[in-house]
C-alpha positions as CSV (number, residue, x, y, z in Angstrom):
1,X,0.0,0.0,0.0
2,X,2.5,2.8,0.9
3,X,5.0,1.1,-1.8
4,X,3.8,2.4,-4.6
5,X,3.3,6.0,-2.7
6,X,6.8,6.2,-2.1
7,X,8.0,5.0,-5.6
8,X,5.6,8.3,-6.9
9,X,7.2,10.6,-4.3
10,X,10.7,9.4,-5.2
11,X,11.1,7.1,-7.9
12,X,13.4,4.7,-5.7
13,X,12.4,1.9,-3.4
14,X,15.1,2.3,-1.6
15,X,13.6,5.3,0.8
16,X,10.3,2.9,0.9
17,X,12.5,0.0,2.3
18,X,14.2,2.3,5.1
19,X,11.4,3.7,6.9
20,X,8.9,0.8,6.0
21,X,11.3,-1.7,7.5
22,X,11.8,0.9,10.4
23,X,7.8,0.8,10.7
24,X,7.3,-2.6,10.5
25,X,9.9,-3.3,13.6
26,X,8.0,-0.7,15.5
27,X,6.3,-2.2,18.1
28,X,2.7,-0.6,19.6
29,X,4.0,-1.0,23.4
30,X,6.8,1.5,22.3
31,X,4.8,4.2,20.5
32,X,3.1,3.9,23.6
33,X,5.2,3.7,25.9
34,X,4.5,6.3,28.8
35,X,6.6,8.9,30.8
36,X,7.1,7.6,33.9
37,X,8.1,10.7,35.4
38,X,4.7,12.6,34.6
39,X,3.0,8.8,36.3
40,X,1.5,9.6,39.9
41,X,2.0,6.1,41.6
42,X,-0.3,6.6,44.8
43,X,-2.6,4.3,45.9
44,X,-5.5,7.2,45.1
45,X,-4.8,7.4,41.4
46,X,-3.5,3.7,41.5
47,X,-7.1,2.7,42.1
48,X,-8.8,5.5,40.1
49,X,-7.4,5.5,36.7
50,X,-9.8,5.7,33.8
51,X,-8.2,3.6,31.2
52,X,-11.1,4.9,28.7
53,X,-9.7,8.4,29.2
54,X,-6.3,7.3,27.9
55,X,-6.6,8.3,23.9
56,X,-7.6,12.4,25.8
57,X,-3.6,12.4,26.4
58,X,-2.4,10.5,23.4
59,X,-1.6,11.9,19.6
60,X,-4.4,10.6,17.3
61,X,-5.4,8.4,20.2
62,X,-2.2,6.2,20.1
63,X,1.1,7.7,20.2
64,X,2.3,8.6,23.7
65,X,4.7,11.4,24.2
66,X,8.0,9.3,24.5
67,X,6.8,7.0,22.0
68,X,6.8,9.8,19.3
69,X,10.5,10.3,20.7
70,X,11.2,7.1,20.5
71,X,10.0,6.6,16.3
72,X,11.6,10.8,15.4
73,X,14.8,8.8,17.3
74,X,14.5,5.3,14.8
75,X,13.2,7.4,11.8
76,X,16.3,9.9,12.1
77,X,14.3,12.9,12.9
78,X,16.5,14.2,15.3
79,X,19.5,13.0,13.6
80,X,19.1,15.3,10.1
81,X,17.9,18.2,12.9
82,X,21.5,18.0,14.5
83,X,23.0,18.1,10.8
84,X,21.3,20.7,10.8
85,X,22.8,22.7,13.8
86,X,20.3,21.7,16.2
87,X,20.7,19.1,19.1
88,X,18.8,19.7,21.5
89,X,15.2,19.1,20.9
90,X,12.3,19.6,23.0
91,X,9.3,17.5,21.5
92,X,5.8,18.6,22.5
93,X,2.7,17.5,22.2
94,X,-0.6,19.1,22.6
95,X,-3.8,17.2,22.9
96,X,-6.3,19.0,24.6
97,X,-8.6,19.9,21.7
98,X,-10.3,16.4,20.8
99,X,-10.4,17.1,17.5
100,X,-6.7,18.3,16.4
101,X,-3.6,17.2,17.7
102,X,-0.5,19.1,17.4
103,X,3.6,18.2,17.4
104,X,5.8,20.6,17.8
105,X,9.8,20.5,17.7
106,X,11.6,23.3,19.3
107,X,15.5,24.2,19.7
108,X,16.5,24.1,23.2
109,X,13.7,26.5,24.5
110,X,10.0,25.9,24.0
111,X,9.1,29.3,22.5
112,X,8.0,30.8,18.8
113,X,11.5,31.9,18.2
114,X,12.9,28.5,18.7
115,X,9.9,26.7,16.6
116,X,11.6,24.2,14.2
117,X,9.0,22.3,13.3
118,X,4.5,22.0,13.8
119,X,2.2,19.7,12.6
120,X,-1.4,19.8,13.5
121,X,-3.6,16.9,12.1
122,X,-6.8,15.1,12.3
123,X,-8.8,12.6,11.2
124,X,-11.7,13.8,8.9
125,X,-14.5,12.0,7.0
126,X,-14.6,13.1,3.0
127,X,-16.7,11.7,0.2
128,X,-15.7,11.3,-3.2
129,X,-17.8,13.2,-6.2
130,X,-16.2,13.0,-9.6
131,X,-18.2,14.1,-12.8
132,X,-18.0,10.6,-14.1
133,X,-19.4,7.5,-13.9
134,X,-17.6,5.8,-10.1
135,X,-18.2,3.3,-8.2
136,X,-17.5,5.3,-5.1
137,X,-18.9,8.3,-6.1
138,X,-20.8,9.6,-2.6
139,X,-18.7,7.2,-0.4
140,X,-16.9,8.5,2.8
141,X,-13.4,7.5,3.7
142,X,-11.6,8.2,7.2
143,X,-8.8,10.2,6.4
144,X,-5.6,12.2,8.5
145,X,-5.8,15.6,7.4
146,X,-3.2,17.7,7.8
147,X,-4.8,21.5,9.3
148,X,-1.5,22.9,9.6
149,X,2.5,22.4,8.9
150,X,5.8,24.6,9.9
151,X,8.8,23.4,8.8
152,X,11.9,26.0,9.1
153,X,15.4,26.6,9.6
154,X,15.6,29.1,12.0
155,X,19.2,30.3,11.7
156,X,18.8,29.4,8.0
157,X,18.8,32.9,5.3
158,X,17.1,33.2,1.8
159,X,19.4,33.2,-0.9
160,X,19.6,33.2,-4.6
161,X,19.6,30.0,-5.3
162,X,16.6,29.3,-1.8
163,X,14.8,32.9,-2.1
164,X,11.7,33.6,-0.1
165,X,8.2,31.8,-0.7
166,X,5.0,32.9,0.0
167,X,4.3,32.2,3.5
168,X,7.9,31.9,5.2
169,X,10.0,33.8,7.5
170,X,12.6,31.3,7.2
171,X,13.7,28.8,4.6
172,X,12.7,24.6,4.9
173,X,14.9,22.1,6.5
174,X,14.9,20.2,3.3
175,X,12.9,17.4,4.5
176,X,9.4,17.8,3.4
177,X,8.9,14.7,2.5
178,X,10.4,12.5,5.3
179,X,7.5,14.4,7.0
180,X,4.9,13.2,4.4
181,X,6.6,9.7,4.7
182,X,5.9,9.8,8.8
183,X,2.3,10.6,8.0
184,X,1.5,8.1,5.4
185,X,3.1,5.4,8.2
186,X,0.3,6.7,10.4
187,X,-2.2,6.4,8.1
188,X,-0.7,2.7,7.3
189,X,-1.0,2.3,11.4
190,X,-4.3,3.8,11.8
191,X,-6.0,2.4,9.3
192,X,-6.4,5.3,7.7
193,X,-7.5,5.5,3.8
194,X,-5.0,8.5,2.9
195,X,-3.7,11.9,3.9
196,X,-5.6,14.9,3.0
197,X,-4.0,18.1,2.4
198,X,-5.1,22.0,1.5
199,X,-2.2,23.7,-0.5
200,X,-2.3,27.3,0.9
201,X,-0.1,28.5,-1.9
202,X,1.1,27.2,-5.4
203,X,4.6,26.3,-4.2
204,X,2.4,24.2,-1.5
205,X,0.8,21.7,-4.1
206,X,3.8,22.0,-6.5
207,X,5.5,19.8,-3.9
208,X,3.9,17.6,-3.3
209,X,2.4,17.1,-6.9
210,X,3.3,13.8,-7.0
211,X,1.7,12.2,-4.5
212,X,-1.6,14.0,-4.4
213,X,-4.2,14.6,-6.2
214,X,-7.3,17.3,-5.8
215,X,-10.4,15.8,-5.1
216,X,-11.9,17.7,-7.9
217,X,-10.1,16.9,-10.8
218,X,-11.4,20.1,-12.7
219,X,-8.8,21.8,-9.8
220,X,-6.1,19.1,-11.1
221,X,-6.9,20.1,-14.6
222,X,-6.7,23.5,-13.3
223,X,-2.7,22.9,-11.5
224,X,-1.4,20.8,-14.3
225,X,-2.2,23.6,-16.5
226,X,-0.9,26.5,-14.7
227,X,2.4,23.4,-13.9
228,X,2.8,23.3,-18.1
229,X,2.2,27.2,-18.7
230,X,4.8,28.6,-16.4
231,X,7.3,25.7,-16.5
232,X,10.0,27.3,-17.6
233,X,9.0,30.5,-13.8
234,X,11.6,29.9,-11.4
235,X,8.9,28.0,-8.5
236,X,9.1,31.6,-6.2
237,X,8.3,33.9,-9.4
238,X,5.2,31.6,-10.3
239,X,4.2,31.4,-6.7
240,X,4.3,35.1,-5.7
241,X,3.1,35.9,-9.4
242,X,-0.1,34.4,-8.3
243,X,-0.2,36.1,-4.5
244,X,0.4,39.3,-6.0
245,X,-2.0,38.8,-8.9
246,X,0.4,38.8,-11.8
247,X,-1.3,35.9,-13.1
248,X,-4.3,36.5,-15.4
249,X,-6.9,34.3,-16.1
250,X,-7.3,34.2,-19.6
251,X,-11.4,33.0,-19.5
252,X,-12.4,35.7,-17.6
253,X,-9.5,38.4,-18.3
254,X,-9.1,38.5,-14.4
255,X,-6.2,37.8,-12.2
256,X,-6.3,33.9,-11.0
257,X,-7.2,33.7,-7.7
258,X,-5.3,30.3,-6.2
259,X,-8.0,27.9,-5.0
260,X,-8.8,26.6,-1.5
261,X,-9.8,23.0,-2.1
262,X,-8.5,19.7,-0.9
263,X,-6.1,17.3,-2.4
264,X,-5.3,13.4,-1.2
265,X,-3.2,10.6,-0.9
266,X,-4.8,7.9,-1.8
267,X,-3.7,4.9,0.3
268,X,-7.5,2.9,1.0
269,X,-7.4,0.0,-2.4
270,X,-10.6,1.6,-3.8
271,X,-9.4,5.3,-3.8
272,X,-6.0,4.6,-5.2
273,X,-7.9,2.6,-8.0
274,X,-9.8,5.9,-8.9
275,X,-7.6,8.5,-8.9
276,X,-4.8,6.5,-10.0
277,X,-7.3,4.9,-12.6
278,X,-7.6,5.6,-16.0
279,X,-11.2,7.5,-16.0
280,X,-9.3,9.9,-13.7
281,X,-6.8,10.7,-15.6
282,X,-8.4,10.8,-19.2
283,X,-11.0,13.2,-17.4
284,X,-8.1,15.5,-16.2
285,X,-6.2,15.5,-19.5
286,X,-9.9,16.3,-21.3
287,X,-9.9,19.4,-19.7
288,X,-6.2,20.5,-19.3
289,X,-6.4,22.7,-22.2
290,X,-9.5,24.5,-21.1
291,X,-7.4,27.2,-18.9
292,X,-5.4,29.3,-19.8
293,X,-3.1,31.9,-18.5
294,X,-0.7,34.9,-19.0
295,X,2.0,36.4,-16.8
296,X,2.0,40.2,-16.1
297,X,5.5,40.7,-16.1
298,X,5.2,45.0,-15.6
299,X,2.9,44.3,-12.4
300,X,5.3,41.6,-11.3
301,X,8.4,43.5,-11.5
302,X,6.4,46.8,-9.5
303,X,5.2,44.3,-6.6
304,X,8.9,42.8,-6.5
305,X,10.3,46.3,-6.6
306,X,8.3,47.6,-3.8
307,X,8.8,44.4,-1.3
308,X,11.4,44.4,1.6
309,X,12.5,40.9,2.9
310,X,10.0,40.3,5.2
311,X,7.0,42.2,4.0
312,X,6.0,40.4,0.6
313,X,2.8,40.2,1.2
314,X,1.6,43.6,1.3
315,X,3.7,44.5,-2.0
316,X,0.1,43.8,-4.1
């Protein structure tokens, strides 16, 4: 199931067979293995512990605390942080909302400043409604979406050749997709049908373009098309072209406003069949060539002139 993922994400089974292997020797009493030092051993809470209340204080109601240290330490998390410049790592989790769980990764202080990386997820119901003829059409699936994701290099700088995207203060830690990887092991281990996903910015589903796929395929019609347009934009040009409404819309003369909309990994046997399946696809390439676009280079170059390193965003 998450073999043929991998091989889209990186065209090598060898990345597959490091963390799958890793996964598979993973045992459930270590990702849940508690913290004894947070464990009140009294004979009052001794003979008053709700068991049921246990997934309250664990990440999607499974992972403990130490046994999220305990994978980030077998996965190499912490090892490509220290590459990095970072050893000590404080590992957080939050739980109290019921419905989204967050991690966070911090550099030897747990404040903003010192935020390497955040994940916030949960697990969320979608349906599937193409506008062909599917089997699954109005089906739900249980899914781990992702609401939110930080990854940065705090004492990293923007250069040339790693300017600025839409969104940052500071540039990635290069390792995007080891995140992605982590995730789709969850799902794997939850018995979750895929990972949903809502690309805040072009850059965003550019990505990670080849492993999902927008529920609406009119919207992957949409980014393949705006993907063969521009191919040749440098990925921050393309990306801030569209935030700063450079990029016109060529059906309705208008700039392109970048859509909200979901996008999926399909892991569950059914899903992967459709939108890895050939009605998907001929559907998509159908209507490719019904958008078109054009790049306002004068409006580009004023927005880029006016911006200051960590102001983009108000350059329109």
């Amino acid at each position: 199931m998450i073999l043929s993922v991998q091989v889209l994400i990186r065209g090598t089974v060898k990345v597959y067979n490091k963390y799958w292997h890793i996964a598979k020797r993973l045992q459930t009493e270590q990702l849940q293995k508690p913290d004894i030092s947070q464990i009140d051993f009294s004979e009052k809470n001794l003979f008053h512990l709700d068991i049921g209340k246990r997934g309250s204080t664990f990440f999607l109601g499974f992972y403990s605390k130490e046994g999220l240290k305990i994978a980030f330490e077998k996965y190499g998390v912490y090892k490509k942080l220290e590459k990095k410049g970072f050893k000590e790592i404080i590992t957080d989790i939050d739980t109290s909302d019921p419905y989204k769980h967050k991690i966070a990764l911090y550099y030897k202080e747990k404040n903003k400043k010192n935020l390497l990386v955040e994940l916030v997820v949960r697990k969320q119901y979608f349906s599937v409604h193409m506008p062909f003829d599917c089997h699954i059409n109005n089906k739900s699936f249980l899914a781990l979406a992702i609401d939110w994701l930080l990854i940065q290099n705090i004492t990293g700088s923007f250069t040339e050749k790693r300017p600025r995207l839409p969104g940052q203060h500071y540039p990635g830690l290069g390792f995007s997709h080891l995140v992605l990887d982590l995730l789709l092991i969850t799902c794997w281990r939850l018995n979750l049908a895929g990972v949903l996903n809502v690309p805040e910015h072009y850059h965003n589903a550019y990505i990670y373009s080849k492993a999902f796929y927008y529920l609406d395929p009119n919207l992957q019609a949409m980014y393949l098309s705006l993907k063969k347009c521009f191919k040749n934009f440098p990925l921050d040009k393309i990306s801030w072209g569209i935030d700063w409404g450079c990029v016109i819309d060529l059906n309705c003369n208008k700039p392109f406003q970048w859509p909200i909309a979901k996008q999926v990994v399909p892991l569950e046997k059914e899903l992967k069949g459709v939108f890895q399946g050939l009605s998907y696809r001929r559907y998509v390439k159908q209507h490719i060539k019904e958008y078109k676009y054009e790049f306002d280079e004068a409006k580009y170059l004023q927005c880029k002139n006016k911006m200051s390193e960590f102001n983009m965003e108000k350059c329109i």
